[in-house]
N, C-alpha and C positions, 0 to 999 in steps of 0.2 A: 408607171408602165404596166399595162397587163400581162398577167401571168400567160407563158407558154399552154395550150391544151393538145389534147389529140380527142380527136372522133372516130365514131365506131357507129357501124350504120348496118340496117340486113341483114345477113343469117348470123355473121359474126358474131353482133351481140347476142344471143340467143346461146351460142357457145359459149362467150365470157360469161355470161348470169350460170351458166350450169356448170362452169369449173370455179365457180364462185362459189356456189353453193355446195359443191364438194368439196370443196375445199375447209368446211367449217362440220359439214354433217360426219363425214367420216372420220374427223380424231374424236368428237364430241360423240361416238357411238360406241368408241372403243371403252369409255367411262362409265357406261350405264349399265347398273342391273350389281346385283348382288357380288358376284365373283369378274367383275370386270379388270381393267386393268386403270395404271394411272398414268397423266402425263407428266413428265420430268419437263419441264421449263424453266427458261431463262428469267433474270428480273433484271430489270435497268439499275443504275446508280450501281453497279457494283457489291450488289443486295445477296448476290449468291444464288445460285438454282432453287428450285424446290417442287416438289412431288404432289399430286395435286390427282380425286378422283371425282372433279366438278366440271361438268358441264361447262357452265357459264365461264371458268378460266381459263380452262384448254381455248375454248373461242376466243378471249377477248386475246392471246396472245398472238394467232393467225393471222398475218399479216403478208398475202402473196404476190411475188416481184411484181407479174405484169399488172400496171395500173386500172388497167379493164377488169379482170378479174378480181384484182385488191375489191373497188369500188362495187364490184357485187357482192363479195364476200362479206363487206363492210356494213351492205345495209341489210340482206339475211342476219347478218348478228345482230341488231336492232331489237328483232323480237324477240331475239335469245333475254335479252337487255332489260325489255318492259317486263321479261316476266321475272326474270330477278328482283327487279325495281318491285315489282306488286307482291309480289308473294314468297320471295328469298329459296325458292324450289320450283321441280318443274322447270327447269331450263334447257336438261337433255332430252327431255320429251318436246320442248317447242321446239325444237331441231331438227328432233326425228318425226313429227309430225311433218314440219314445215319439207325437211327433203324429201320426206315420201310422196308430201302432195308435188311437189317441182316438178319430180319424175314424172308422173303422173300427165300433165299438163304439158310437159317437155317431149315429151313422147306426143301428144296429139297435135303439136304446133309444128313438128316435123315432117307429119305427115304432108302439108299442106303449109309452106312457107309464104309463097306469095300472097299478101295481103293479111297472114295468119287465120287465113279461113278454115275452121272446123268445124265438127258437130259436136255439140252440146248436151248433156241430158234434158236440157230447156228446147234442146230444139238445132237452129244449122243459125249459125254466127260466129265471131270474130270474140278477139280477147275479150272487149268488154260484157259481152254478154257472159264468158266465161267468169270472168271476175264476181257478175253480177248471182251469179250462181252457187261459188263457193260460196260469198259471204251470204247468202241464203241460207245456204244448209251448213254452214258453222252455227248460223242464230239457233236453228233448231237442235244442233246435236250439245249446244252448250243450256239447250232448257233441260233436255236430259240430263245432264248430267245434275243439274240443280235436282232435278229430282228422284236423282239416284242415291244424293247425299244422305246419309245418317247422321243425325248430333252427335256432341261427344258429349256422355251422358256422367263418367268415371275419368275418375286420374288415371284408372287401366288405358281405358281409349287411347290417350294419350301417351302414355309408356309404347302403345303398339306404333305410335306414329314416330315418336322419337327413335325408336330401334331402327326400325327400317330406314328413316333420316340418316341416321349416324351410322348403318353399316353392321351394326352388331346388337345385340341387347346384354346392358354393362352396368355397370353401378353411376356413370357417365350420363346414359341416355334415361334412366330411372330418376335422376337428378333434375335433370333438365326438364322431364313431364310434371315434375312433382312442384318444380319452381313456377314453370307455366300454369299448372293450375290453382297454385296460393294467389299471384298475380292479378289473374284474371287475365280479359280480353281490354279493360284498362291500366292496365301495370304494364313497367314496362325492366325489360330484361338488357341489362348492358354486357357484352362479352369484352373482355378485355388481359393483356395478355397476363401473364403468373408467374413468380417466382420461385415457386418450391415444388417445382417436378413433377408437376401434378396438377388435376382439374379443380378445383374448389369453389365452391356456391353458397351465395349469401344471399338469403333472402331480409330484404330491410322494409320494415313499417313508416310509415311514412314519407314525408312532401321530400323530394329529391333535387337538388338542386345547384349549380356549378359557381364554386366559390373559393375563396383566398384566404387564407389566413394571413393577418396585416405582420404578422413576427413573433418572434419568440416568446417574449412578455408575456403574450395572451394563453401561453402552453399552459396547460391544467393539467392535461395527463400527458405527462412524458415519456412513459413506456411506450404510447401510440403515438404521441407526436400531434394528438389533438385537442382541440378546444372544446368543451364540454359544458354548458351553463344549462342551468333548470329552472323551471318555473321562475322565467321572468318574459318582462315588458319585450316588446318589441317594436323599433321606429323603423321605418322605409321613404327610402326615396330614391331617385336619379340624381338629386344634387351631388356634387361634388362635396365631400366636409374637409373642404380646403382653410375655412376662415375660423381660426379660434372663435371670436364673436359670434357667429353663426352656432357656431356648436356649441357654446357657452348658454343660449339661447333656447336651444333645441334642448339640452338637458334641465334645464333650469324650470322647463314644464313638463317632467316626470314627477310620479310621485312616489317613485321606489327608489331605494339605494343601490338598484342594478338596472340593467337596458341593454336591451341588446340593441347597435347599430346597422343597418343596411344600406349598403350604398356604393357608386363605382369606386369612389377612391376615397382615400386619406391622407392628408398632408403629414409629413415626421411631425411639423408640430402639434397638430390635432394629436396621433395616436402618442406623443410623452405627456401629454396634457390626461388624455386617459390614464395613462398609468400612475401617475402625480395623485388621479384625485382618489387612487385607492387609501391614500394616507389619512384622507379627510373621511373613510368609511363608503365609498362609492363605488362600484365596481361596473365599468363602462367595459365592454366586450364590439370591439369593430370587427365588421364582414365584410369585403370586398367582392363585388361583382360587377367585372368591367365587362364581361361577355354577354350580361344578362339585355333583354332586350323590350323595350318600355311593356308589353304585355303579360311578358314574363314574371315583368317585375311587380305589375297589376295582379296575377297568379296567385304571386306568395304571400302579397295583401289580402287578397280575398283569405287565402290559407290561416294566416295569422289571426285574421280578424282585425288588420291596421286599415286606417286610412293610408292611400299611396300619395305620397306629396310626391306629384309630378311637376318638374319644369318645364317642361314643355305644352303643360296646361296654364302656364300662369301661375301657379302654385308656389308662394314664398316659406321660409320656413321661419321666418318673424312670426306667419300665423299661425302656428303650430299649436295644438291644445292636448291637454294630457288623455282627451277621447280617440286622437289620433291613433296613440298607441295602441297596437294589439299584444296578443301573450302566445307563449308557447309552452309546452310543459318540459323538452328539452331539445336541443338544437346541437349535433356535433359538425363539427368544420374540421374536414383531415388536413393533414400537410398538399402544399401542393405539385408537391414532386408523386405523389402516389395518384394524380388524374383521377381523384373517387368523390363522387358528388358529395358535396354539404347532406345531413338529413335532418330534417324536422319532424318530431313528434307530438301531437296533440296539438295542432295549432287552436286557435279559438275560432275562428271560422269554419272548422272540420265539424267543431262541436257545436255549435249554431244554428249548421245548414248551409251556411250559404255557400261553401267548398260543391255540396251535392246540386247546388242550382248553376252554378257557374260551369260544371261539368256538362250536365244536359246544356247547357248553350252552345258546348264548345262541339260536343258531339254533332247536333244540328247543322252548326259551320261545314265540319267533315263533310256530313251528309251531301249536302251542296257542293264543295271542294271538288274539282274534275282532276284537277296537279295531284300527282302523287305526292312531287318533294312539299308541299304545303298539308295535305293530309296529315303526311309524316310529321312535320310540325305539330300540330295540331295533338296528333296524339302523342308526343310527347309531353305536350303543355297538360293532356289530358293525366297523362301517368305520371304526371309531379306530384298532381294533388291528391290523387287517388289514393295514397297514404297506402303504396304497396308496389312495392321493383326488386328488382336482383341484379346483382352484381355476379358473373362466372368469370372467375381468374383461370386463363386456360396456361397451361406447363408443362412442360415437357425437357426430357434429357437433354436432348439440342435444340437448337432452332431451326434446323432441316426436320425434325418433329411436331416440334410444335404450331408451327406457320400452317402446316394443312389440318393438323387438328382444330385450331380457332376457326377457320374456314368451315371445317364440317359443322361441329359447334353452332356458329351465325347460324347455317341452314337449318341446322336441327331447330333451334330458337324459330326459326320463320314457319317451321314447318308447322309446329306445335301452334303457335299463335295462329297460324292461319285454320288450321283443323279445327280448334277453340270457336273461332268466329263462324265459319258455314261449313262447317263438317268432315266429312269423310266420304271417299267411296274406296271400291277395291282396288288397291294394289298392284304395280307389277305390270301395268297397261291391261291388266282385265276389264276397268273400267269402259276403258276405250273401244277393248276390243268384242266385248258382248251389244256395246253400241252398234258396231261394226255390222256384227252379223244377224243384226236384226233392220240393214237395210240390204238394199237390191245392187246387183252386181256391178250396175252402169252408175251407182251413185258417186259423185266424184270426191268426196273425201272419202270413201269406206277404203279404201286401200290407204290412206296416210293414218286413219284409226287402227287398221294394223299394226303399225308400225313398233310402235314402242316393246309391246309383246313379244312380238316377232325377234325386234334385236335382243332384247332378253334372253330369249332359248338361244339364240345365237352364239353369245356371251358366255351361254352355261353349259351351253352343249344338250339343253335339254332339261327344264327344271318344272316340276311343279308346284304352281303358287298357294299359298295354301289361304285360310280366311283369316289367318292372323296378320297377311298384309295387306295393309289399308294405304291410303294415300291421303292427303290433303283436298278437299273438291275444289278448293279456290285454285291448287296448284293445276290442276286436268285443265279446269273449265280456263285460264289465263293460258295455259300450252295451247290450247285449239284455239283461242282468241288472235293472239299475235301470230301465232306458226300463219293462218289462214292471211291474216291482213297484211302481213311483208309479201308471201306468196302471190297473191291478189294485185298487190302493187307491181310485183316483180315482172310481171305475163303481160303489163303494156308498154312494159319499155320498147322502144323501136330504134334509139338513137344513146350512146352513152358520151360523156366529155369527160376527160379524164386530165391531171395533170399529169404533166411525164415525170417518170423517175428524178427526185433529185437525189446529189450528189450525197451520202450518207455525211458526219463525223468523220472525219480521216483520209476519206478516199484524196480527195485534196490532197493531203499532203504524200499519201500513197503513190497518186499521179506523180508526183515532182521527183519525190527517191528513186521512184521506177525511171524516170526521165535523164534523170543526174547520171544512175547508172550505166544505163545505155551511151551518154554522152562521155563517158569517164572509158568505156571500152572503149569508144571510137576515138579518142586521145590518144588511151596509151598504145592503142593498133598503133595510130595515124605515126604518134611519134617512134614504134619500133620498125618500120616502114624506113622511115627520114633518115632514120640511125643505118640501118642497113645500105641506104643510097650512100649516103658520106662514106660509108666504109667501103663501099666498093669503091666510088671515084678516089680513094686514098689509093686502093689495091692499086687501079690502072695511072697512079701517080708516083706508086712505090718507088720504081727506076731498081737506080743499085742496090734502095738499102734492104738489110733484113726485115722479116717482119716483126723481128725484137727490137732493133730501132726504130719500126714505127709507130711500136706501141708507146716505149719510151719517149718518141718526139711529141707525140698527142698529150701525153701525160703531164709534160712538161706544161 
């Protein structure tokens, strides 16, 4: 059966897109700028509130009754979305871009609704030609801004972009520039949450990589709970080492009295078979990696310097030769209740080369890549081997604490990274806003280039920015990208479809109690009603007797 709709046609839509869009620009403005404010929000599952002075969350929780308006609000958050997705900042700037330009456009579609005929800076035409105009002169204010950008030349640079990120300049935000620039622009930074009250950063050398420790047996350091081996062999594959025989096979062409194992699983009997043959002077070390993904697993080949016995290539491990193996100089695998990648040091393909040749491949892939979630991939596969990442344990006194500090955190992380890669401009929407006034009055983004600025002093009541705040360029130039191209899209709607309201969780059953109730009055009405009639026809039945006798006769 098809789903219920309703339509929405005329000047109406035009109203729904503009309480749609305010509906997402004005909490998401109250968040921006140095001394702003923050939003307290709900979380599903029973998660608990939490405090929050991000752009991008205050929106994705906005959610408004009428389905016209939701369905606007929903696709202005889109852009808010891509630029999160792209460059993890800059998300209350595509907002307040994106509303200043609405206003803007919203204001000249009013003038002249029938048809949406206006004038244009290109000239006298309808939406499309307007469309055709922003995204004209977004192309040119986003060459600008590329060529406003400055490198980051110092770990300073980057301490200036982390502060302003994080809100503060702290021992926190000093960390976080100092870890981004060990990294690199190929390394890669994981935030994750901490246990002792506090931020903590570890920068780690080496191939990174998500893995299992097969049990206890294998524990070397017990203090840490991890598996530890040096300067030995290393075999790889997707096989399964489910078949004693197989593995009997597979070890029988090493030629050391250790090896290290890689592979999805392990059969119990395979890993007692391991442990047995430490008796005979052998020491066999199993790694499990069911998550790993056939390229991945090609990756750490290349890293090792192994051949990768693929099954999926036709690859047996009958054919196995002791040249398969590669080496590592040491390899720790944590427990895996602590969620902390496997690390490898010194593979022998790092040492080689061919780690640095397989990188320039994978970069090139990027290059080509349009998908963000696939870039992303990509450089993550790139920051395994890159033999340089970090780990940031975020912690905090509560969890109503620490939940929005991991969140600043991620951003600070994206900010830096992104600064690292194509630079810096200034700060604070100056960037924007010197753009601004270096075009002409009729231009039709130069009032949305105000914007970010402007809510700034709003925010502060009046602040001067000074040249120690800088910004991200990737973050500006990705704000004007999306703000323009939702906006753009948003100006030819003519017609909305919308599903109606359905019934939340509960309301159902809310309907029924409320139902019950009302029925449950009209009962016990109905029957103090009946009761009062029988008592009267008693009264004009009484006759002789008393009304003590007729209580007593009823009683009876």
């Amino acid at each position: 059966m098809d789903k219920p709709t309703l339509v929405l046609q005329g000047k109406d839509v035009l109203e729904a897109i503009n309480k749609g869009v305010e509906a997402i620009v004005k909490p998401v403005a109250g968040t921006y700028g140095p001394d702003a404010g923050t939003t307290l929000m709900y979380r599903s599952y029973n998660r608990g509130p939490r405090c929050v002075d991000d752009g991008y969350y205050t929106a994705e929780v906005i959610e408004p009754k009428n389905p016209f308006v939701r369905l606007a609000s929903g696709f202005f958050k889109e852009g808010i979305k891509r630029t999160n997705e792209k460059v993890g900042d800059g998300t209350s700037t595509t907002a307040l871009v994106g509303g200043a330009l609405w206003n803007k456009v919203y204001r000249m579609l009013l003038g002249k609704i029938q048809g949406y005929q206006t004038k244009t800076s290109t000239g006298n035409g309808g939406v499309m030609e307007i469309k055709r105009d922003i995204l004209k002169k977004a192309g040119e204010v986003k060459e600008l801004i590329r060529k406003a950008a400055k490198p980051v030349k110092t770990q300073a640079d980057l301490e200036r972009i982390s502060a302003i990120s994080l809100g503060e300049e702290n021992e926190t935000s000093k960390k976080i520039a100092q870890m981004t620039w060990e990294v690199g622009n190929n390394g890669f930074i994981d935030v994750v949450e901490g246990y002792k009250g506090e931020v903590e950063t570890e920068v780690i050398k080496g191939a990174r990589f998500p893995a299992k420790m097969c049990g206890k047996a294998f524990v070397n350091k017990p203090e840490k709970y991890e598996m530890v081996v040096e300067e030995c062999p290393v075999f790889i594959t997707n096989h399964k080492m489910d078949s004693e025989m197989m593995m009997k096979i597979v070890v029988s062409k090493c030629e050391s009295a250790k090896a290290i194992f890689i592979a999805p699983d392990f059969s119990p009997q395979v890993l007692v078979n391991m442990v047995m043959a430490r008796q005979n002077g052998a020491f066999l070390w199993p790694v499990k990696v069911p998550s790993l993904r056939t390229e991945e697993l090609d990756d750490l080949a290349t890293f090792f310097g192994a051949k990768f016995i693929n099954k999926d290539a036709g690859m047996k491990l009958q054919s196995v030769v002791w040249t398969d193996y590669g080496a590592i100089d040491k390899l720790i695998v944590k427990d895996s209740e602590s969620k902390e990648d496997a690390v490898a040091i010194g593979g022998k393909g790092e040492k080689n080369g061919d780690v640095a040749a397989k990188i320039e491949i994978l970069q090139a892939q990027m290059a080509e890549t349009k998908e963000d979630k696939f870039k992303k991939l990509l450089q993550r596969r790139i920051a395994s081997m890159a033999s340089s990442g970090g780990v940031i344990r975020v912690g905090a006194s509560t969890d109503a604490e620490s939940l929005p500090l991991k969140l600043k955190v991620e951003d600070c992380v994206y900010a830096c990274k992104a600064a690292l890669k194509s630079g810096y401009v200034k700060g604070g929407g100056l960037c924007l806003k010197e753009i601004a006034e270096g075009l002409d009055d009729e231009h039709i983004l130069r009032e949305a280039l105000l914007a970010s600025h402007k809510q700034i002093q709003e925010n502060t009541g009046g602040i001067v920015i000074g040249k120690d705040v800088i910004d991200p360029a990737d973050a500006v130039y990705y704000a004007v990208e999306h703000a323009t191209s939702v906006v753009s899209s948003l100006i030819t709607v003519k017609t909305m479809v919308a599903e109606p309201n359905e019934m939340q969780n509960g309301e159902g059953d809310m309907a029924i109690a409320s139902a019950l109730k009302e029925n449950t009055k009209y009962l016990m009405k109905k029957d103090g009603v009946w009761k009062e009639n029988e008592d009267e026809v008693a009264r004009d039945n009484l006759g002789g007797m008393t009304e003590d006798e007729f209580i007593r006769t009823n009683n009876d």
